[in-house]
C-alpha positions as CSV (number, residue, x, y, z in Angstrom):
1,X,52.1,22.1,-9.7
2,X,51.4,18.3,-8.3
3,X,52.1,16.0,-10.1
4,X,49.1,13.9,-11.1
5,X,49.7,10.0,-11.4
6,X,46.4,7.2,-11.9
7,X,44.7,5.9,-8.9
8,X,46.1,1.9,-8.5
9,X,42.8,0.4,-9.8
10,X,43.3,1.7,-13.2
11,X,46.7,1.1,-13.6
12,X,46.1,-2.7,-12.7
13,X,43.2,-2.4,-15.2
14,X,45.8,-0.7,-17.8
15,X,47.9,-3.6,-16.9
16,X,46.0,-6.5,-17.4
17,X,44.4,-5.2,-20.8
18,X,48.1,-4.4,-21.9
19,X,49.1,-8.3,-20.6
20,X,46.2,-9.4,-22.9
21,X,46.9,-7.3,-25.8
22,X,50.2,-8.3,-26.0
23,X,49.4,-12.1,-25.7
24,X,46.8,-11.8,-28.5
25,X,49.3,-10.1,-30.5
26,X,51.7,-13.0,-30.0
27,X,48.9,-15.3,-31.3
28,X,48.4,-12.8,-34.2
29,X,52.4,-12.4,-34.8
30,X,52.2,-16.4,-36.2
31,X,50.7,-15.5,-39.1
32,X,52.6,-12.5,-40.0
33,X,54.6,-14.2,-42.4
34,X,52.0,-15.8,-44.3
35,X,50.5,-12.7,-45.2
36,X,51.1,-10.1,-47.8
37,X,52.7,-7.5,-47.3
38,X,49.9,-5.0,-47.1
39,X,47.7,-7.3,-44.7
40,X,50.5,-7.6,-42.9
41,X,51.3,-3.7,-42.2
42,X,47.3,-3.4,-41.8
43,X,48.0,-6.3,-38.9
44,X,50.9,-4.3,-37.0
45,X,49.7,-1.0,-37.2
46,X,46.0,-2.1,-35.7
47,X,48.1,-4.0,-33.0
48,X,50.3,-0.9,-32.1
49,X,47.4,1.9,-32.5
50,X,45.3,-0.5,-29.7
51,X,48.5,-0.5,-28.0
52,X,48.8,3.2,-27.6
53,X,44.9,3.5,-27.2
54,X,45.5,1.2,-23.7
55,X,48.0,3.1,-22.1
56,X,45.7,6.4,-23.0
57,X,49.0,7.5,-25.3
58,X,47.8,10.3,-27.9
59,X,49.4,10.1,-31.1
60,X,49.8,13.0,-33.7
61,X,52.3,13.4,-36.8
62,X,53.1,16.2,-38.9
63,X,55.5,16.9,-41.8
64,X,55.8,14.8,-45.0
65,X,54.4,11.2,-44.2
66,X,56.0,8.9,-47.0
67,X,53.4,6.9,-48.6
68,X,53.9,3.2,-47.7
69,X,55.8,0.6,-49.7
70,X,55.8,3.2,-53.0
71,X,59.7,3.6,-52.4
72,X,62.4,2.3,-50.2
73,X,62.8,4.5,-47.6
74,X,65.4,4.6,-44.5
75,X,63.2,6.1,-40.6
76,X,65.8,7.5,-38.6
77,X,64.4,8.9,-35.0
78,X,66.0,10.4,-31.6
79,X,65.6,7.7,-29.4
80,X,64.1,7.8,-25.9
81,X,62.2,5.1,-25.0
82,X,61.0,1.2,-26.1
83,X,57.6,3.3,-26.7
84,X,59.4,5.2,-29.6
85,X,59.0,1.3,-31.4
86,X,55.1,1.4,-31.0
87,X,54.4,4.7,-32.0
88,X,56.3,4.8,-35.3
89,X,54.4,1.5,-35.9
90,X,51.0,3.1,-35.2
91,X,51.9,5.7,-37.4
92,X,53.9,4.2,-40.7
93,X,54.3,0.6,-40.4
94,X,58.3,-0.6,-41.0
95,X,60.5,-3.1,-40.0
96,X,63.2,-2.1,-37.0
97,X,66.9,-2.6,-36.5
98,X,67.2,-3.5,-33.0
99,X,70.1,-5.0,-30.4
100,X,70.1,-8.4,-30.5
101,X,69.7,-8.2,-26.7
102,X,66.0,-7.8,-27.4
103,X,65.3,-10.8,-28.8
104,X,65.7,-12.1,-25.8
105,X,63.2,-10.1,-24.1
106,X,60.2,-12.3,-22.6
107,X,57.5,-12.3,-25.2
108,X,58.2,-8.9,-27.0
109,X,61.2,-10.6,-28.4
110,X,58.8,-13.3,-30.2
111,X,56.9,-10.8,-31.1
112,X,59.6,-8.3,-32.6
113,X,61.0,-11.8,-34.6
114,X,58.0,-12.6,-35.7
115,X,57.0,-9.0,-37.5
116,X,60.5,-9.5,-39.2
117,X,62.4,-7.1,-36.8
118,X,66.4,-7.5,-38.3
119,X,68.7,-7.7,-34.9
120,X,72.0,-6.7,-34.9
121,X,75.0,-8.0,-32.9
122,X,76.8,-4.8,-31.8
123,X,80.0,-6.1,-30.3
124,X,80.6,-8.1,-33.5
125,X,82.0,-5.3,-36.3
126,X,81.2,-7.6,-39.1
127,X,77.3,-7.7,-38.5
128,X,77.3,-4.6,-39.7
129,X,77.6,-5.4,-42.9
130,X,75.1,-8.6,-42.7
131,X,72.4,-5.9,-41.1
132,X,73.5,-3.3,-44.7
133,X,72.8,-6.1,-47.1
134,X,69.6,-6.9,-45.9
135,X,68.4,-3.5,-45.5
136,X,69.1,-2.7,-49.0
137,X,67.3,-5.5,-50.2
138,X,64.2,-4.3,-48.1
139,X,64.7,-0.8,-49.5
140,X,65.4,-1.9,-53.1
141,X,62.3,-4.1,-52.8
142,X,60.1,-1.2,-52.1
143,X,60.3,-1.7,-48.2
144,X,60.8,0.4,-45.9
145,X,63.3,0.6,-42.5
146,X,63.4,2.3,-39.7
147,X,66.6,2.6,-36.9
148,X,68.0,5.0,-33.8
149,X,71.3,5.9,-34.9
150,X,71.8,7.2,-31.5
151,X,72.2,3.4,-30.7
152,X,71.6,4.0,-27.3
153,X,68.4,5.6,-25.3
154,X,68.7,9.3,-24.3
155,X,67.2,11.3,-21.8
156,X,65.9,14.2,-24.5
157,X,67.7,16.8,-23.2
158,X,70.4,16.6,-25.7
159,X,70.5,14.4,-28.9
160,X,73.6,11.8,-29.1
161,X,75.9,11.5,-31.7
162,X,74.4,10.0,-34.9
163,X,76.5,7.2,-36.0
164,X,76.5,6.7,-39.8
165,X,77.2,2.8,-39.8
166,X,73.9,1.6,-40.6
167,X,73.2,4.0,-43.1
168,X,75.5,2.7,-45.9
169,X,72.4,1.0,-47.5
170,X,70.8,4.4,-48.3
171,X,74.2,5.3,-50.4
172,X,74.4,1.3,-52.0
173,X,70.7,1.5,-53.0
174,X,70.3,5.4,-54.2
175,X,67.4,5.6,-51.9
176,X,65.9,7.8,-50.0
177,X,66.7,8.8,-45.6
178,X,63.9,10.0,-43.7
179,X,64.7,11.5,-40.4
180,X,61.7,11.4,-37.7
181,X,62.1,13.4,-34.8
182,X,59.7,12.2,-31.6
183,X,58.7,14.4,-29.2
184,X,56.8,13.4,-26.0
185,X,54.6,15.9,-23.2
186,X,51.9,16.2,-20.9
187,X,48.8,17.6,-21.4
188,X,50.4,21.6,-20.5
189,X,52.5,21.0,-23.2
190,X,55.5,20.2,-20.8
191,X,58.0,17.7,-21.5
192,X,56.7,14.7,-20.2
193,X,59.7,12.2,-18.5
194,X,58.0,9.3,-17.5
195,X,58.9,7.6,-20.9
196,X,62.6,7.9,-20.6
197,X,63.7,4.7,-20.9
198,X,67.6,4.8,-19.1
199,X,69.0,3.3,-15.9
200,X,65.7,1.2,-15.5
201,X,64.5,-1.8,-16.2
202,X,61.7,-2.5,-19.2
203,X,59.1,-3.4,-16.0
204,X,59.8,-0.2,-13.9
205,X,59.3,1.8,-17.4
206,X,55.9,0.0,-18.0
207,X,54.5,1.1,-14.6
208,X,55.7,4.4,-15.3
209,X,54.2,4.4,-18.0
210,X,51.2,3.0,-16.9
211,X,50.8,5.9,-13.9
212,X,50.2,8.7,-16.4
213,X,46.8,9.7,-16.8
214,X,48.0,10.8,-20.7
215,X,50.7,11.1,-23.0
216,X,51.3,13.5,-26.1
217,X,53.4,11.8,-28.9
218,X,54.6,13.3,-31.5
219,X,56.0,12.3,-35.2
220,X,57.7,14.9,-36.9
221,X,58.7,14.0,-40.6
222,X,61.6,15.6,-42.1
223,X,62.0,16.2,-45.6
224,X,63.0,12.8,-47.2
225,X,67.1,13.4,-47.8
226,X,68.4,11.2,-51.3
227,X,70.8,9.0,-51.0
228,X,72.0,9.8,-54.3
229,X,75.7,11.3,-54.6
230,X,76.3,11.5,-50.8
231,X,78.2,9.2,-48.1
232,X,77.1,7.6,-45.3
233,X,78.5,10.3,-43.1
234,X,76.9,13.4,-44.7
235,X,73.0,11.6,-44.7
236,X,73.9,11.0,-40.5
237,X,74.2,15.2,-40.0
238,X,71.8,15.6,-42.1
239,X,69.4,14.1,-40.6
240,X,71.3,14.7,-36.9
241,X,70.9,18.4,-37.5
242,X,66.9,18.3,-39.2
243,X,65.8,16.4,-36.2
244,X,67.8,18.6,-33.2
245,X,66.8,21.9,-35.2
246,X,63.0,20.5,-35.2
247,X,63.0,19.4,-31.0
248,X,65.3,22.6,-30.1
249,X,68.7,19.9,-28.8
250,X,72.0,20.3,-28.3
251,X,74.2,17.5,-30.2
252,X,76.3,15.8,-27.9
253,X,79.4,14.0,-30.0
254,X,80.9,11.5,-28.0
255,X,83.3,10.8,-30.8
256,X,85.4,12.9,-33.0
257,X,83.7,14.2,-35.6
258,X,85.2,14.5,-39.1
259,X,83.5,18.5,-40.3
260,X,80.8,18.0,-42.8
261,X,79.6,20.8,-44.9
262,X,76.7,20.8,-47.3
263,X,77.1,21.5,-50.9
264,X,75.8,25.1,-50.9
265,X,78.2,26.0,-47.9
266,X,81.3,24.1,-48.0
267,X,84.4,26.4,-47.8
């Protein structure tokens, strides 16, 4: 079957709305922390949905959606593109943990600063532990987090190890883990590929992007997994295993992995 890609007029169109949107969205971003935190949720979500709305991605979620700010509560998602970002926030408004490198990304890294994204230096072990702390105190306040364990984009034909690291605050704060699995395709209900965001730059992804005449996202929302009586290690297969069961993936380990059984099935 050909593919089908937009004609060049409406992706410059999709462009220059997107160029605008994100510009007014700096503007907007100033304010963010002078707001409550309802307002400001209401602010990013609206931002995100227009987002989506602009590059003609349509968004649907299923499973248990955790109601907002009623407990802290830990997002963990496959990760295979920067779009992952926007449609989590269209969908349940969080703040991220991302690279530090993004930061320094032209205008999205204001932006991500400025809607209180927490970025973490990865080549420095200790930051680890800075990036814990103040997750638990976002979780303990109510708040609620969302991170790719992965740490690293994937192509979604496999799902990468989950690395457990960043989910000590979940065991330190008895809250609860969340595991999101994201799913994109076309409008046969094929796995679409223009969104995988590996081996190219954040520009040649946008005009991939930009090409397609639609998008299918999907949020799937795992059972919420306690943090109560478990380790760090055991909430990362959990929630490995719920989200490569729910998308069909084979778990690729790229480190040794220490066997983890569950309660009802340990030997």
């Amino acid at each position: 079957m050909a593919v089908t890609r937009v004609n060049k007029l409406v992706r410059s169109a999709r462009f220059i709305r997107l160029m605008l949107h994100i510009a007014a969205g700096l503007l907007q971003s100033l304010t963010l922390p002078c707001v409550d935190t309802a307002r400001r949720n209401r602010m990013i979500q609206k931002w995100a949905q227009k987002f989506l709305h602009i590059l003609n991605v349509k968004l649907s979620s299923s499973g248990t959606l955790p109601a907002c700010h009623r407990q802290g509560m830990l997002l963990v998602a496959n990760h295979t593109s920067w779009l992952d970002i926007i449609i989590i926030l269209a969908a349940y408004p969080v703040r991220f943990v991302a690279k530090a490198e993004i930061g320094s990304w032209p205008a999205l890294g204001w932006l991500c600063r400025n809607a209180g994204t927490l970025f973490i230096e990865r080549k420095k072990r200790g930051d680890t532990l800075r990036i814990n702390q103040q997750v638990g105190d976002i979780l303990q306040a109510g708040g609620s987090v969302a991170l790719f364990p992965e740490g690293a984009t994937c192509n979604g034909e496999v799902l990468l190890h989950f690395h457990a690291s960043l989910l000590q605050s979940v065991v330190t704060t008895e809250t609860l883990l969340c595991p999101v699995a994201i799913r994109y395709s076309n409008r046969d209900g094929s796995r679409n590929t223009s969104v995988i965001y590996v081996d190219v730059t954040i520009v040649q992804s946008l005009m991939r992007i930009l090409a397609e005449p639609e998008i299918q996202a999907e949020l799937i929302f795992r059972e919420p997994v306690p943090g109560v009586g478990r380790n760090r290690r055991e909430l990362a297969r959990l929630a490995e295993k719920a989200i490569a069961q729910t998308l069909s993936l084979r778990v690729v380990h790229t480190v040794p992995e220490i066997p983890f059984y569950p309660p009802d099935e340990r030997p």
